[in-house]
N, C-alpha and C positions, 0 to 999 in steps of 0.2 A: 204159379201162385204160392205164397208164403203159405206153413205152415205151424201147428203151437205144435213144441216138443218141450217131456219133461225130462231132464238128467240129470241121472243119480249116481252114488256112488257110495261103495263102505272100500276106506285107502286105508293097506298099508302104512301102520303107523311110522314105519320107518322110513319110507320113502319122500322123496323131496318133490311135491307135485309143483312148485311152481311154474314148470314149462305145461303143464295142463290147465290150471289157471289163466294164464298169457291165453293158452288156446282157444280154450272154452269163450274168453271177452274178445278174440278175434273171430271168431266165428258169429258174434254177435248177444250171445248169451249175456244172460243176469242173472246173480244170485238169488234166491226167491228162499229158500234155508238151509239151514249149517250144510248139507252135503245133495242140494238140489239145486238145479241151475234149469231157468224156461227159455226157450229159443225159438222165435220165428227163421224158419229157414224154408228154402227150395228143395232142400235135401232130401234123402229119403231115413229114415231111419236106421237102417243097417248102412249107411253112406256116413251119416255122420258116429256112429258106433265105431266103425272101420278106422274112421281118420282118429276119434279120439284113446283108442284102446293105445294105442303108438306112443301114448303119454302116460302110460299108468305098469303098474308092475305086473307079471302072471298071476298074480295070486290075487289080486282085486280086483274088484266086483264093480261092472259099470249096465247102468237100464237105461234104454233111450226109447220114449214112447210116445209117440204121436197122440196128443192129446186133442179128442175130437169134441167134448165141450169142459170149458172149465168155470171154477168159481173160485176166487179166494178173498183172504182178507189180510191187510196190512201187510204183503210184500210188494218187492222193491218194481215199480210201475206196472200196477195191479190193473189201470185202466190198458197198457198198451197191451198185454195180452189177452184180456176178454177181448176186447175189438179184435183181436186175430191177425190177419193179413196185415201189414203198415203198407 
């Protein structure tokens, strides 16, 4: 069963994240704001943490956190993550 994760991030301004971007939308993620991305996934949360820290530099900051109920308003397909599982 699919589950809602939220991912965050504070990058290294000098760093070039475009392979973590690619990532992040292969893994299936949406931006939702400037530095949080929501994800239905199978994964577990330290599972997807694990695979995305691979893409970021030692010195920044990544939160992956299973989100067991959510609400928002005016991001990008606001209805596909309340529904939860696709």
């Amino acid at each position: 069963m699919k589950k809602r994760f939220s991912i965050g991030y504070d990058l290294n301004e000098n760093g070039r994240y475009d392979s973590l971007m690619r990532r992040l939308r292969d893994l299936g993620a949406e931006p939702s704001l400037p530095t949080q991305w929501l994800l239905l996934s199978s994964l577990t949360a330290e599972e997807i943490r694990l695979d995305l820290q691979a893409y970021i530099d030692p010195a920044d900051r990544l939160l992956v956190t299973q989100v067991a109920s959510m609400s928002c308003r005016n991001l990008i397909n606001d209805e596909r993550f309340e529904r939860g599982a696709a």
